[in-house]
C-alpha positions, 0 to 999 in steps of 0.5 A: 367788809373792809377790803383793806382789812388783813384776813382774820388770821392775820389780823389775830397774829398781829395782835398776839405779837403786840400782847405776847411781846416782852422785853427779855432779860434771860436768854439761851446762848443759842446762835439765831438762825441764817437770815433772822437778825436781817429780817428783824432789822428789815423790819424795824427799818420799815417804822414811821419816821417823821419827814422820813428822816430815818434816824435810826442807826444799828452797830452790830457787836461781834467782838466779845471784848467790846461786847464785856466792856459794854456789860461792865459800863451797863452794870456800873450805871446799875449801881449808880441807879440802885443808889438813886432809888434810894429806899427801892435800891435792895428790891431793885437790886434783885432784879435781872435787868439785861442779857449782855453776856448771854444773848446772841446777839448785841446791838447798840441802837443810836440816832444820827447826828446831825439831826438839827438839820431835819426842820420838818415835823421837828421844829417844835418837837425835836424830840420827835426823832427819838419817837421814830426810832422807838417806832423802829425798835417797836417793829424789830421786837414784834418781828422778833417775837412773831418768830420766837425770838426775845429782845431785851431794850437796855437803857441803862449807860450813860450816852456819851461813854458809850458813844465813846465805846462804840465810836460813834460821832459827836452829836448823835446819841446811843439810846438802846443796847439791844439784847438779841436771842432765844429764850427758854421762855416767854414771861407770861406777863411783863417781869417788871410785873411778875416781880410786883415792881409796878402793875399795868395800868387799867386802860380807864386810867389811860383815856380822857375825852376832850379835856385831860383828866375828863373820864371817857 
């Protein structure tokens, strides 16, 4: 037996997080409970980083004004992205693609900036920080769905408005606005698929062995 294996009770409720995790996009008006969003943000917080540069920033919105605002530019990006689909645009249309206004709890997830300064891991990947901070909200999903709790990632905006919006400096980059709360339920599979929008790909069509393209 593995002495560094978590017991197999544990080890069941961490994969359940990872199947049973959905990016929600309908939400009960519910306040979290004392303590939640902290543990959440906790959590992600804890995600791998590359040269531990910890990219990763949370503005928390409270104001409800600001928060409409940031709901209205998402829903304008939404058009502009109907448009861009072109013959998908009606079926895209149709589809519910964020909580703004409904969830508890809003967060705009950015990186810092000044990131040119961070060599290490990064020197000929600098799109690395992006990947710590995806780590990062992986994290704060899965502690957030262990707990009941849906997050919804929307990346519908365009960076620098709402960079503006949310007054962050020049030079980082808004890459989520993060929709926080209770769920009447979970999707039994991703929306995205329950919609017939795209299918998850078998695990087969995924893996190669030695060369890409070279079955496993």
């Amino acid at each position: 037996m593995n002495p560094h294996a978590y017991t197999d009770a544990e080890i069941s409720g961490v994969y359940r997080a990872i199947r049973e995790r959905r990016d929600v996009r309908h939400f009960k008006t519910d306040p979290l409970e004392p303590g939640q969003l902290e543990r959440f943000l906790g959590a992600a917080h804890n995600g791998p980083s590359v040269g531990y540069m910890q990219p990763w920033r949370f503005v928390r919105i409270t104001d409800q004004a600001l928060r409409a605002r940031i709901h209205q530019h998402v829903n304008e990006e939404r058009i502009k992205t109907a448009e861009a689909l072109g013959k998908r645009a009606d079926e895209f249309m149709k589809l519910k693609v964020e909580g703004i206004l409904e969830c508890a709890e809003v967060l705009v997830v950015g990186l810092i900036d000044k990131r040119d300064q961070y060599i290490f891991g990064r020197r000929t990947m600098p799109e690395m920080d992006l990947a710590s901070a995806a780590c990062a909200l992986q994290n704060f999903w899965l502690a957030a769905r262990a707990e009941g709790i849906g997050a919804g990632w929307v990346s519908m905006f365009d960076p620098q408005q709402l960079r503006d919006i949310v007054g962050m400096p020049e030079g980082s980059q808004p890459i989520a606005v993060l929709c926080v709360g209770h769920v009447h339920e979970f999707y039994t599979a991703p929306m995205l698929e329950l919609e017939k929008w795209d299918q998850r790909r078998p695990l087969g069509d995924i893996l190669f062995e030695n060369c890409w393209d070279q079955p496993a």
